[in-house]
N, C-alpha and C positions, 0 to 999 in steps of 0.2 A: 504494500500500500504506500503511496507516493502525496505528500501533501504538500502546497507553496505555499512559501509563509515569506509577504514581504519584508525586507527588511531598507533602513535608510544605514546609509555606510556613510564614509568619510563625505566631505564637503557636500552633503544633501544626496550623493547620488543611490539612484535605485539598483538595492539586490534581491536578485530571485534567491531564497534559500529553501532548499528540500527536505522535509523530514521523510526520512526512510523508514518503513516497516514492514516485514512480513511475517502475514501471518501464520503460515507454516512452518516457521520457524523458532515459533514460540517466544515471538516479542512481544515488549512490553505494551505493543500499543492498544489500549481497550477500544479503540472503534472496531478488532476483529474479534474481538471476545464479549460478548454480552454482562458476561459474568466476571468480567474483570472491572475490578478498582477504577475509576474514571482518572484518578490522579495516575495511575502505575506509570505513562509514559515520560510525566513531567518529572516525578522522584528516581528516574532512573540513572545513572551518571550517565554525563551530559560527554558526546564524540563529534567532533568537528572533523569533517574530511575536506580536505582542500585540492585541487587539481590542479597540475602542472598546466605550462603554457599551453594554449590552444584546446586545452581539455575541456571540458563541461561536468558537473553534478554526477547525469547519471554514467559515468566511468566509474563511479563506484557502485556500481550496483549489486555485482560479486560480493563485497565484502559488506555491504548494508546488510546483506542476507544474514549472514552468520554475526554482524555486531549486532546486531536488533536485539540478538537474544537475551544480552546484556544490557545493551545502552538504547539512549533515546540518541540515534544516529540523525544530525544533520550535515547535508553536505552544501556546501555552498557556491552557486557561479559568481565569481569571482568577476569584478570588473572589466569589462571587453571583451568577455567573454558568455556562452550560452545565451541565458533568458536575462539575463542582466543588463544594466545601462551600460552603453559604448560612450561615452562624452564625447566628442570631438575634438576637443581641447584638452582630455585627460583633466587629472594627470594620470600618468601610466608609470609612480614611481614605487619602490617596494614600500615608499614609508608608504602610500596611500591605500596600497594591497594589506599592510599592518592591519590600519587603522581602520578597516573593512572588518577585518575577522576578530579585530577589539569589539567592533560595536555590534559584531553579528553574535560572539561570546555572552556578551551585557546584555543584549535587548533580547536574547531568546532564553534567559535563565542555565545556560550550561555549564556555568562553572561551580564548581573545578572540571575543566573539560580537558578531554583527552585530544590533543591533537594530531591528527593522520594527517601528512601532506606527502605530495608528492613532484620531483624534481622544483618548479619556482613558488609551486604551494606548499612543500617542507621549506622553506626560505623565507615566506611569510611563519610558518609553523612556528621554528626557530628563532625568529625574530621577536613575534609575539612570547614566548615562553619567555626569553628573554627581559623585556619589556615590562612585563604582566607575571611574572609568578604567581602573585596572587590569584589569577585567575585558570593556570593551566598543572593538570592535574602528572598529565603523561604527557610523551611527544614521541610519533616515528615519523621519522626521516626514511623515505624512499627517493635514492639515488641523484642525488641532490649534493657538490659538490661545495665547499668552504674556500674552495681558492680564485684567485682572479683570473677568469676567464679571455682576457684581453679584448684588445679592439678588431684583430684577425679572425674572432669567432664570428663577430656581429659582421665584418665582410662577408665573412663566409652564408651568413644564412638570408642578408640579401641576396648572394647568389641563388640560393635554393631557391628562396620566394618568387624570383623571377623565371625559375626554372618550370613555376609550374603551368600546364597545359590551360588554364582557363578558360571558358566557365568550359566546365566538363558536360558531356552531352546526357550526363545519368549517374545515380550514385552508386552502380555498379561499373562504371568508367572509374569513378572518385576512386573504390577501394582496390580494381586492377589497376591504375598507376602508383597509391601508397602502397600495393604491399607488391608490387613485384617489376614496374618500370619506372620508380625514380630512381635517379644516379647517386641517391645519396645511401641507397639499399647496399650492405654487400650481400645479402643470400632472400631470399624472398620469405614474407611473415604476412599470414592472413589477419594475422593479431592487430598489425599496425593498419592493414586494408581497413581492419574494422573499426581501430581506434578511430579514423578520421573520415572514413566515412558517414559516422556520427555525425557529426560535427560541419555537413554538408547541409546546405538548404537550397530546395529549385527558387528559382528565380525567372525572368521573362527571356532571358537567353539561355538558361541550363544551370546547371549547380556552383554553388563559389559556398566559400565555407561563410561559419555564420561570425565568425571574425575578422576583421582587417588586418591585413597582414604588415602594415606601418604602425599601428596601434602596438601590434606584436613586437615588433621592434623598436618601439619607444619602451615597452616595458622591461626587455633585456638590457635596453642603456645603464637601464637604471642599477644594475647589479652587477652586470658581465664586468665590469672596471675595479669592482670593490672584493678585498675578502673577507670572509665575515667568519674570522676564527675566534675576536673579541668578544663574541655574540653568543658562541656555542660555548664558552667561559663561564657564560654567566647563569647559565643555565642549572636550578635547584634540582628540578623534576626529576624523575627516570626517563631516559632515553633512549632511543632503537635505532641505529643505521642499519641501513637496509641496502642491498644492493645489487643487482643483480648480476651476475659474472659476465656477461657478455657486454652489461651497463656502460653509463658513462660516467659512473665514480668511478674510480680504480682502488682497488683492495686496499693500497698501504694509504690512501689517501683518508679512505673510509676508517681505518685504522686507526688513523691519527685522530680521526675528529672524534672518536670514541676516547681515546686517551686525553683529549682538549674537555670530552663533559664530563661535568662532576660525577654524571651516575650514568654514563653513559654503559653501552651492552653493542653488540653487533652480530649480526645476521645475512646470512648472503641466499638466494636463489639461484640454483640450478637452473641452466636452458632458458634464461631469463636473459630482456635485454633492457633496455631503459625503461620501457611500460611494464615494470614487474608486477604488478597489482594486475594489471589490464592481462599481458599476456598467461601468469601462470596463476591462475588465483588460489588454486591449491596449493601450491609452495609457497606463498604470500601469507594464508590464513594459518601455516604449517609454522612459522614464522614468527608472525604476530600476534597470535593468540596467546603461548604459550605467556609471553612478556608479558601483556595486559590482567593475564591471569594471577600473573606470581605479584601484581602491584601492591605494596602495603598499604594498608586502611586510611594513615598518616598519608595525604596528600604532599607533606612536605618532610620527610625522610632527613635527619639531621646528621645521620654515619654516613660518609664517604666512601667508597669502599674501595680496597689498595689495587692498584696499577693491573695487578694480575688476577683480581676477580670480576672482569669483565665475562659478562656471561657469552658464547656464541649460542644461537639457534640453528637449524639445519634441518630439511626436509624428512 
């Protein structure tokens, strides 16, 4: 069960937020149980999922499944992105992505809330926990790197953006040139066909995605230059990098920012590539459960724990 729930984010602008539920899964939420509690969904601890560039809400819909059962899952489209306001004039910078999932936190009652991001929405994630302790309960990080990405990247993904085929004549054109004729592919993944396929809308000449692709690239400005190891420092929570092997953290990278948080843990996916949630959802939930499970009652855990009892998880 799928419910919007407006929200106002930073400088007035309008967020679509989704609460997630299923009811076969035996979540909390009473509109699928007559004889459940009216309250159960709102007392449930509160799961914020956030979605990397160009993603939308329902990418998480794998893993709403199995948090529901647990938590009162919201996921949020994030500015310039999905059912969400695109401003024209932005801004499209991380503090404003922040101060989006600050106000989405506060105004929907989720805290101490757990936060899932992924790639530039673990970066808001991290930011936020940072920021806000008070308000963030947990934090995982999916593949989402702490170092400066340079100005060679953001060349490079203008190149892509201009690479692509526009407007596509169907959105089974859309997911056969994402998952097996862009040049930026090295082996073919129906995974990523379908991650952006999604995320296509028709229009009066054919399909173009439902975000601007300058919009996208104002919003990497904003971070690709900076590294945000001072950030992952500050961080009280328990923490989860996450990464998939094929990804685009690299191991000892992923390593270090585990050794940079104070209760940091790490986690890697098999057969996984940057969309580790999207592509493996099994290895993902294999992963992540386990961590959210072992969480202490004490939202703010006051023992550090030494260098070498970083936990790993594994499929």
């Amino acid at each position: 069960m799928v419910r919007r729930i407006d929200v106002t984010g930073a400088d007035g602008v309008d967020l679509a937020a989704w609460e997630l539920a299923d009811p076969q899964t035996g979540g909390r939420d009473p509109r699928g149980d007559p004889d459940a509690d009216p309250g159960a969904a709102e007392s449930a601890p509160g799961a914020l999922l956030l979605h990397g560039l160009m993603g939308h809400a329902p990418h998480w819909a794998a893993t709403a499944r199995w948090l529901g059962a647990t938590h009162r899952v919201v996921a949020l489209d994030q500015r310039g992105h999905g059912r969400s306001a695109k401003p024209p004039e932005g801004p499209f910078t991380h503090e404003a992505y922040t101060a989006d999932a600050e106000a989405a936190v506060e105004r929907l009652g989720l805290a101490p809330v757990t936060l899932i991001g992924h790639s530039m929405g673990a970066l808001t994630a991290w930011r936020l926990a940072a920021r806000r302790p008070d308000l963030v309960r947990a934090l995982v990080i999916c593949d989402m790197r702490a170092s400066a990405l340079g100005a060679a990247s953001q060349q490079e993904w203008e190149q892509w953006f201009d690479s692509w085929p526009l407007p596509f004549a169907s959105r089974a054109d859309a997911h056969r040139w994402f998952s097996a004729e862009d040049p930026w592919l090295e082996h073919p993944s129906p995974a990523r066909g379908d991650f952006f396929a999604e995320v296509m809308t028709e229009g009066p000449d054919g399909w173009r995605p439902v975000f601007s692709r300058r919009q996208m690239l104002l919003s990497r400005e904003s971070w690709i230059k900076d590294a945000h190891w001072e950030e992952l420092a500050k961080i009280l929570c328990p923490a989860l990098v996450v990464r998939g092997l094929d990804g685009e953290l690299g191991r000892a990278e992923a390593q270090e920012m585990v050794r940079v948080l104070p209760l940091g843990q790490y986690a890697e996916v098999a057969d996984a590539g940057h969309l580790v949630h999207y592509e493996r959802p099994e290895g993902w939930r294999a992963v992540v459960e386990p961590f959210l499970a072992a969480l202490p009652a004490d939202p703010y855990p006051a023992v550090k724990p030494l260098p070498g009892e970083a936990r790993t998880f594994g499929p």
